[in-house]
N, C-alpha and C positions, 0 to 999 in steps of 0.2 A: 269293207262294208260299203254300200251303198244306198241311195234313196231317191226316188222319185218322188219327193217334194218339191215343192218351186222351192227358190233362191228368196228369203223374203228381200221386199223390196224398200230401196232408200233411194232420195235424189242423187244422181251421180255430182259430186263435189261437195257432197254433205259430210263432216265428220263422221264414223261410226266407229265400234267395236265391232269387230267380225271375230266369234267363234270356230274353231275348226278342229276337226280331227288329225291327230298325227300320225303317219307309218306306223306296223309294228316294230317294234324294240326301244321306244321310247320311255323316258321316265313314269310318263304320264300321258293319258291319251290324247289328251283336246289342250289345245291354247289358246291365246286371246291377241289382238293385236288391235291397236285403233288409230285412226288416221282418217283422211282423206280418200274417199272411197269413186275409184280410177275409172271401173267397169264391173258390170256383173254377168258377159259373158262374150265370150266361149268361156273365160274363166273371171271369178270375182277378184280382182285387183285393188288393193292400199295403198296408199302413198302414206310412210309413216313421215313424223317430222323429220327424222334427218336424209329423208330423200330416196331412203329406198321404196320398195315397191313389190310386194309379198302378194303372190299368185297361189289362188287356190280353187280346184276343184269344182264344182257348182254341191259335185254328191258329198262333198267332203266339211260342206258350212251344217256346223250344228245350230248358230243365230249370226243378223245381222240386225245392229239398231242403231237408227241415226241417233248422237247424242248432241250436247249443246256444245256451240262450235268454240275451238280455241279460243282461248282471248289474243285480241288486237294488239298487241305492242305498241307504247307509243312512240318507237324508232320507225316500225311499219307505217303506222299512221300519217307522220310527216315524210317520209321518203315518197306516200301516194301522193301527199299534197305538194310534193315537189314538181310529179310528172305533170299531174293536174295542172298545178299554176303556170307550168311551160306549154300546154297544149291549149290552155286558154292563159294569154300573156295579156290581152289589150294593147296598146299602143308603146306605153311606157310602162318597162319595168324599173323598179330604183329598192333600196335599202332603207328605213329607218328605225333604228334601235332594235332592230331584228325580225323586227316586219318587212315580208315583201310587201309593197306598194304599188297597186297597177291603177293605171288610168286609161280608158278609152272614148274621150268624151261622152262618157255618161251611158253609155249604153251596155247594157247586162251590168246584175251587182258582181258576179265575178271579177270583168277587169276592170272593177274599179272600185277594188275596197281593199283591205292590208291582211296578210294574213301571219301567223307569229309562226313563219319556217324556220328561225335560226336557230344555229344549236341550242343545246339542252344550257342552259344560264346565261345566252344574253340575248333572250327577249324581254325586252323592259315594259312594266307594267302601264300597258292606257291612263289607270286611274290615277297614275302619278301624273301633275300639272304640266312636266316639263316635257315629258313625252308625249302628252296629248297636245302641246302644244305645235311641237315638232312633227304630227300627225296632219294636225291641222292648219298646216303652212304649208305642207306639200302640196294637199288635197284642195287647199285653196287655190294657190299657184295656177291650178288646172281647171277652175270653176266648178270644184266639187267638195262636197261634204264630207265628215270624217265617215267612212264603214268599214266597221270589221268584219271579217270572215273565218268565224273561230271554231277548225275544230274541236273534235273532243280530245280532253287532256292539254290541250298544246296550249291555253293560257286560260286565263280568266277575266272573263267579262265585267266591265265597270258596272256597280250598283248603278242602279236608275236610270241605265240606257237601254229605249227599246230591245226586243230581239223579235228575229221572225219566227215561226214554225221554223222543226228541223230540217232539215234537209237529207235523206239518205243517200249514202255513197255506199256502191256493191262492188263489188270487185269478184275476178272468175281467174282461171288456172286454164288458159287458151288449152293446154292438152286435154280437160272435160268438156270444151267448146264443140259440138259436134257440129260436121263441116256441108256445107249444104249440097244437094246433089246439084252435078253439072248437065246442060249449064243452066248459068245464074243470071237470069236478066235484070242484072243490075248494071249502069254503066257510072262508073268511078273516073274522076275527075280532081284536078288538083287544085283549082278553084271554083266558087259557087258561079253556075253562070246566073243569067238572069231568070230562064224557065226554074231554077234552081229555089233562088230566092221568093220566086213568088206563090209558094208552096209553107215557105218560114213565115213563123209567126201571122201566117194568112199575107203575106205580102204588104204588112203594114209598118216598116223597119226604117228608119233614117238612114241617107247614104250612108254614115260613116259602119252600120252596119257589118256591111260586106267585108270594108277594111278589118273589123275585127275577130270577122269568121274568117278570113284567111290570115290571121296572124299566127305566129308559131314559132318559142324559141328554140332553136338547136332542134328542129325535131320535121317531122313532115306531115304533111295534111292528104286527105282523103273525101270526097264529097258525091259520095254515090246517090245515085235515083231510080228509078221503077217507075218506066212509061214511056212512049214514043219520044225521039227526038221531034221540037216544034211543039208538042201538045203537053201541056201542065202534068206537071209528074204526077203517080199515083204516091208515090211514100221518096220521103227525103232523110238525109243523116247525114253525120261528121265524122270524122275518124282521125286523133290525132295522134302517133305514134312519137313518142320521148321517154330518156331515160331518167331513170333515180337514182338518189346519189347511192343507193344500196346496189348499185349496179342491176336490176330489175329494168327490161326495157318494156315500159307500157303502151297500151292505148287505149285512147278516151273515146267514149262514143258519146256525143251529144248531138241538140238539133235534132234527133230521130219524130218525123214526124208522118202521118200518112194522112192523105187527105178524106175529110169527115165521111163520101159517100162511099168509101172503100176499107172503110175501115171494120176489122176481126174477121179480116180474111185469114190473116197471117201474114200481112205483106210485110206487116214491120219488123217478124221472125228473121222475114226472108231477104230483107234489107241488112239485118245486124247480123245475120250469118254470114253475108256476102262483105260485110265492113271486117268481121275478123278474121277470115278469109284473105284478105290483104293483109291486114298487118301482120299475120303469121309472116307472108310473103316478104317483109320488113322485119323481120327476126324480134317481134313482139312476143313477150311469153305470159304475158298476163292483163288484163282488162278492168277498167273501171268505165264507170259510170255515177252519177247524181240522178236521181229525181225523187219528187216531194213524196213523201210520208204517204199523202191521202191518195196518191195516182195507185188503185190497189192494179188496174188491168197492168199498168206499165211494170207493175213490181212482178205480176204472176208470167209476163212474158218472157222478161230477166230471166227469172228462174228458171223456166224452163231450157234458156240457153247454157243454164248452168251458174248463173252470180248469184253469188249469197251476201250477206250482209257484212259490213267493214268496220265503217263508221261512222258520224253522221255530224252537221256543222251546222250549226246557226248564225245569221248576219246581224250585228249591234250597230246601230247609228248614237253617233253623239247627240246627247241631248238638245234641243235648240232654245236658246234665252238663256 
């Protein structure tokens, strides 16, 4: 049997159930399967959880509905926050009580607030005296304040310390990353030069900056732009490619920025297509990124590249007095 309906439609990387008809001599006509949803043509493709990947038909879908996406694991959760803390390191990294510890003389709260990656029972609690104390000797040491950087699940935040707005972390499945057409006038680089820099944060950045956009543990950096060599780039990014301890090889995109009178062209599409375009080339198979809650254009562009939602972390400062 056959039908010339469209295929309904879902974002590619979205959970869904796909209905489908089966052969005849089957028990039963139609079945159901749900996963991660691959492509919807030539043929509509699933990624079920344990990996495989059920191809059907277009005539052969009796429904297609995006549903609400798996739950996050909290082993998932801190394995992204492994690659993440490795792809933005800061200067120093250190241990304490099962906080990682980064310092980059002050500059971005990433590398230089603690975050609770260690195993599952020996992260020790902030709101105990002794631990914060030990927090706050490190952080001192380095002429910095206690910050945490606490995702979700992985600890809990002491009563009566500030916190920011959340932070969204997305994450995508580089094989739904669709690949930009060639070629790509992006030119990638393994350090920021200075046309580079003066594009971030509008060129307003202290030297020690740069030191800690090209930092990076065990892993490799990426620093593509869009626009003549000599003349201030039209769109800037990051790209930092490191593994998890779940054996997962990621890469970060951050620093994605395009400059204000060229901006919702698409250049920053055409930018982060072109960043994960390398790191495929760097045996990356999966993508994260950060940014805030309220950035809806940054979120709707994400999406389009295929990242959906992860998890999300907020920053606590010790109280002061």
């Amino acid at each position: 049997m056959t039908t010339d309906r469209p295929v309904p439609s879902a974002p590619l990387g979205t959970r869904v159930v796909l209905r489908y008809r089966l052969p005849a001599g089957y028990s039963h006509p139609m079945t159901d399967v749900i996963g991660e949803l691959v492509s919807v043509e030539p043929v509509v493709a699933v990624r079920t959880a344990d990996g495989r990947v059920v191809q059907v038909a277009p005539s052969s879908v009796v429904a297609l509905k995006e549903i609400a996406a798996r739950p996050i694991r909290v082993s998932e959760i801190r394995a992204l926050e492994h690659a993440a803390a490795a792809g933005w390191p800061g200067l120093e990294l250190d241990w304490v009580d099962g906080w990682l510890v980064r310092a980059g003389h002050g500059f971005s709260g990433r590398a230089n607030s603690a975050t609770p990656l260690g195993e599952r029972g020996t992260v020790a609690d902030p709101a105990d005296p002794a631990v914060r104390a030990r927090l706050r000797e490190w952080f001192a040491a380095r002429g910095l304040p206690v910050r945490l950087l606490v995702p979700d699940r992985l600890a809990r935040i002491p009563e009566s310390w500030p916190t920011s707005d959340p932070v969204l972390v997305m994450g995508a499945d580089l094989a739904n990353v669709p690949v930009p057409p060639e070629p790509v006038p992006v030119t990638v680089t393994a350090q920021p030069d200075a046309e580079w820099m003066s594009l971030y944060r509008g060129g307003d950045t202290p030297p020690v900056a740069r030191d800690v956009l090209g930092a990076v543990a065990a892993g490799i950096l990426a620093f593509g732009r869009i626009g003549a060599s000599g003349q201030p780039p039209l769109a800037i990014g990051r790209a930092a490619v490191t593994d998890a301890p779940d054996g997962r090889r990621w890469v970060g995109l951050s620093a994605v920025e395009v400059a204000p009178e060229h901006r919702r062209r698409g250049l920053g599409t055409l930018l982060c297509g072109a960043l994960l375009k390398w790191a495929r080339d760097q045996a990356a198979s999966h993508a994260y990124l950060q940014v805030t809650e309220d950035n809806l254009a940054a979120r709707a562009m994400y999406r389009e590249l295929g990242f959906v939602d992860h998890h999300r972390y907020r920053y606590a400062s010790e109280p002061v007095g």
